[in-house]
N, C-alpha and C positions, 0 to 999 in steps of 0.2 A: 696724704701726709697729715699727720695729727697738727691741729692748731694748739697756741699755746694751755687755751683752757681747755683741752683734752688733757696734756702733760700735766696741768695740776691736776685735776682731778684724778689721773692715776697714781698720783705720788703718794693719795693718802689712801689707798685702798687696802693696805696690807697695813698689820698694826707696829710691822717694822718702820714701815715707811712712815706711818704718822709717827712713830713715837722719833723719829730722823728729823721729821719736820718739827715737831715740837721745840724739841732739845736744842735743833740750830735758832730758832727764832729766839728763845728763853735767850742763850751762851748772845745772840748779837744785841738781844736788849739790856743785857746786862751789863757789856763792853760799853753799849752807849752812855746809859747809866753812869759809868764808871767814868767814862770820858769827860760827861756831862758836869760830874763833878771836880774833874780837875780843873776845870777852868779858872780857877781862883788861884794856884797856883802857877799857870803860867804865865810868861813874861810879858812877851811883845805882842802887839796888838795881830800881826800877822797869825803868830800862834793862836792866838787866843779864835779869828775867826776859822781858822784851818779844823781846830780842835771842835771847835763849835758846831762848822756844816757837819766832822768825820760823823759828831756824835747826833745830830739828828735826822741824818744818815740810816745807821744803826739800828734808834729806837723804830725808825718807819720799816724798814726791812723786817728787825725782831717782830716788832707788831702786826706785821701782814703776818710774817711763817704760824704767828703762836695761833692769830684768827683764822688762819686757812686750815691749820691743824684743829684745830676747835670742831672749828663747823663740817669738815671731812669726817672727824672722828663721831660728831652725833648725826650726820646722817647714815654713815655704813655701819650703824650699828645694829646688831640683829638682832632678834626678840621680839618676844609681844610680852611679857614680864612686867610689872610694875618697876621690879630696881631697875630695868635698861633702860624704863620710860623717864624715870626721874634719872639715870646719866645722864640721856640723852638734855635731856632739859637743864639738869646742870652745867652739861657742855655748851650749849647756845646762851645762857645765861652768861657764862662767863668769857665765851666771844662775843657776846655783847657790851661787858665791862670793859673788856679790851681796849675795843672799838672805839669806848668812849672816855678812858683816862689816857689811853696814847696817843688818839690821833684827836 
């Protein structure tokens, strides 16, 4: 029986499946984002931390799917090409920035 880091690592093998995993990570760091900013207008302080956890929740979820996408998408990339080299490098570059303005 596959353990869990078998199941990711199949999830991004197909570029359906990354482009699955990207799109979900992007769509929940953005709902955080958005949560994130409502906080100003709600009321009670109940709401206020409810909304709080939902939305850093969100951003840590978003941020895993967009960095797991990341780094799936530049390691199964094939080629010996110079543009796949620099994808690829722009791909770990930017699961690197990820890494480090969400978490």
């Amino acid at each position: 029986m596959p353990g869990f880091s078998e199941k990711l690592w199949d999830m991004g093998r197909t570029p359906s499946q990354h482009l699955g995993l990207l799109v979900f990570g992007l769509v929940a760091l953005l709902t955080g984002l958005i949560s994130r900013s409502m906080l100003a207008v709600v009321g009670s302080a109940g709401g206020i931390a409810a909304l709080s956890l939902a939305a850093l929740f969100l951003v840590g979820v978003g941020g895993f799917f967009v960095t797991l996408a990341l780094f799936l998408g530049a390691y199964t990339a094939e080629g010996d090409s110079w543009t796949t080299t620099v994808w690829r490098i722009a791909q770990l570059l930017a699961a690197v920035l990820v890494l480090i303005f969400v978490f």
